[in-house]
C-alpha positions as CSV (number, residue, x, y, z in Angstrom):
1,X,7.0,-19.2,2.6
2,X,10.3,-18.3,4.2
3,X,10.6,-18.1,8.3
4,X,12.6,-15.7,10.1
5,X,13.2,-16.5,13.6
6,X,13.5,-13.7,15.5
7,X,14.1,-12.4,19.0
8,X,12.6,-9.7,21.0
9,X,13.1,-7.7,24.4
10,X,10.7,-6.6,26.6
11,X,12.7,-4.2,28.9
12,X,10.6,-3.9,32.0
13,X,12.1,-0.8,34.3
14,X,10.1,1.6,36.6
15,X,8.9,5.4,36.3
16,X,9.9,7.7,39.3
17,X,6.3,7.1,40.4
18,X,7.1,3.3,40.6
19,X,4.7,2.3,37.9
20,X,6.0,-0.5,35.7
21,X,7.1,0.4,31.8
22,X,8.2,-0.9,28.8
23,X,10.5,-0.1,26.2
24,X,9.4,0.0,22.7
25,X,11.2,1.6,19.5
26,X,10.4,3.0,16.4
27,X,12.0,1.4,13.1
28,X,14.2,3.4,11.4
29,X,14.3,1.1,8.2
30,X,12.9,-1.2,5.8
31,X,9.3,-2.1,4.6
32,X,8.0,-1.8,8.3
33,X,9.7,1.8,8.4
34,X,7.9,3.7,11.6
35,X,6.2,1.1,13.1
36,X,6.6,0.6,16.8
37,X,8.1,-2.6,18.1
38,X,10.0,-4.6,21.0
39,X,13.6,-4.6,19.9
40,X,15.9,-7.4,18.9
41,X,16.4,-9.2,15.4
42,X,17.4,-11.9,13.7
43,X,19.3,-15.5,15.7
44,X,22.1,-16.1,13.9
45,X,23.5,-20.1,13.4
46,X,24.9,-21.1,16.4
47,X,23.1,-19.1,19.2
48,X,20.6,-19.7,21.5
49,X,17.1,-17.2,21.4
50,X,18.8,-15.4,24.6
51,X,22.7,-15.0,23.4
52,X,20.9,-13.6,20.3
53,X,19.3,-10.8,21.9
54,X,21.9,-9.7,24.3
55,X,23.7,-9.3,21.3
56,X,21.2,-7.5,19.2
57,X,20.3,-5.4,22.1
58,X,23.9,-4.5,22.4
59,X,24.5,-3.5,18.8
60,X,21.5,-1.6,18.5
61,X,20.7,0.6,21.4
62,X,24.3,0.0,22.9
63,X,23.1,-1.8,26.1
64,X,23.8,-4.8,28.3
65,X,20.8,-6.5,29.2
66,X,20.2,-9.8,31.3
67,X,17.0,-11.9,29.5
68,X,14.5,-13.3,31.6
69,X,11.7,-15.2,31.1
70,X,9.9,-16.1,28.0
71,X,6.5,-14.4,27.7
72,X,5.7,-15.9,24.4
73,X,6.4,-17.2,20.6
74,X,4.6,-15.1,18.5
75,X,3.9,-17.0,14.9
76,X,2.5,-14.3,12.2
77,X,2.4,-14.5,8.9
78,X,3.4,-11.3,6.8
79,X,2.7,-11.0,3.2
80,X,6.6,-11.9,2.0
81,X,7.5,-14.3,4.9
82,X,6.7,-15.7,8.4
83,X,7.8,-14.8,11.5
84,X,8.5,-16.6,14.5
85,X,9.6,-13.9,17.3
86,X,10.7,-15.4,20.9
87,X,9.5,-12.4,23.2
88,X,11.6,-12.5,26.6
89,X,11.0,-10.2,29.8
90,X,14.5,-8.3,30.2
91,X,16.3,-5.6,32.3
92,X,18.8,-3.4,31.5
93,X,22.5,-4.5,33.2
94,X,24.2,-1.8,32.0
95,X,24.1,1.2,29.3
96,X,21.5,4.1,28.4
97,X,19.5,2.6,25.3
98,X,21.5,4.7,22.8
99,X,19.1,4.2,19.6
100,X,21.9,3.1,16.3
101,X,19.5,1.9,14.2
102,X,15.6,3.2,15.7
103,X,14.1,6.6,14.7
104,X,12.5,6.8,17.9
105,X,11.9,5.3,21.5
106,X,9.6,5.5,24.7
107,X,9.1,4.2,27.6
108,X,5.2,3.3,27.7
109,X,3.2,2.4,30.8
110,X,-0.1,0.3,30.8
111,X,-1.8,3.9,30.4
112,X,0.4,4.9,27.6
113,X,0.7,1.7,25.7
114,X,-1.7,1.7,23.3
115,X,-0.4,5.4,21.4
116,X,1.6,3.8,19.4
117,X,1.5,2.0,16.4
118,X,2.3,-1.4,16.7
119,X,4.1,-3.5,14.6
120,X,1.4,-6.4,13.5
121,X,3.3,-9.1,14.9
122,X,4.5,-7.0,17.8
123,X,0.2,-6.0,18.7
124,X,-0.4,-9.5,19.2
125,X,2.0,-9.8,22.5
126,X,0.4,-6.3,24.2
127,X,-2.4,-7.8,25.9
128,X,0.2,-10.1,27.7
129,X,2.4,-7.4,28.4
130,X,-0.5,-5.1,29.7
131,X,-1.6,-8.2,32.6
132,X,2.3,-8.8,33.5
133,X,2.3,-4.8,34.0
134,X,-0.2,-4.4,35.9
């Protein structure tokens, strides 16, 4: 089975009420079309997990970011290949998440979280996110 090794961004900000949120979007494309995820994408040859998503979160919603932490690799098999998705904490540098290639976008606090449907490989990091958020 192939392996895509992916990156993903969990941009922490916080509400006017200072409760911590999240960024998630909603695909726009492919066979995961409408599921909710953490964006990024694909690490091309050469680049380290981080320089990949700065640049991913760049091209797609338009953003500078500055990557934190890693929270965790997340190994899931899908039917037609497996992923491996480095999921880092991140803040936003610069730019106003302009969605390119999403349908959709929120900003989702530990109350709020669970109303959207996750991606299956994305699901598996919310219990981690929900404890860092708290």
């Amino acid at each position: 089975m192939k392996t895509i090794r992916v990156v993903a961004a969990v941009i922490k900000a916080e509400n006017n009420e200072g409760q911590p949120m999240i960024f998630a979007t909603q695909r726009g494309y492919g066979d995961y079309k409408d599921g909710w995820e953490f964006p990024g994408g694909k690490i091309e040859e050469g680049e380290t997990p981080q320089q990949a998503l700065v640049r991913e979160i760049q091209e797609e919603l338009d953003t500078i970011i500055q990557v934190g932490d890693l929270i965790d690799t997340i190994e899931y098999d899908y039917p037609t290949f497996h992923l491996s998705m480095d999921c880092f904490w991140s803040q936003i540098v610069e730019g106003d998440l302009v969605l390119k290639e999403h349908e959709a976008a929120r900003w989702l606090t530990k109350e709020t979280i669970d109303e959207v449907d996750w991606l299956p490989a994305d699901i598996t990091l919310i219990e981690k996110v929900k404890e860092a958020i708290e």
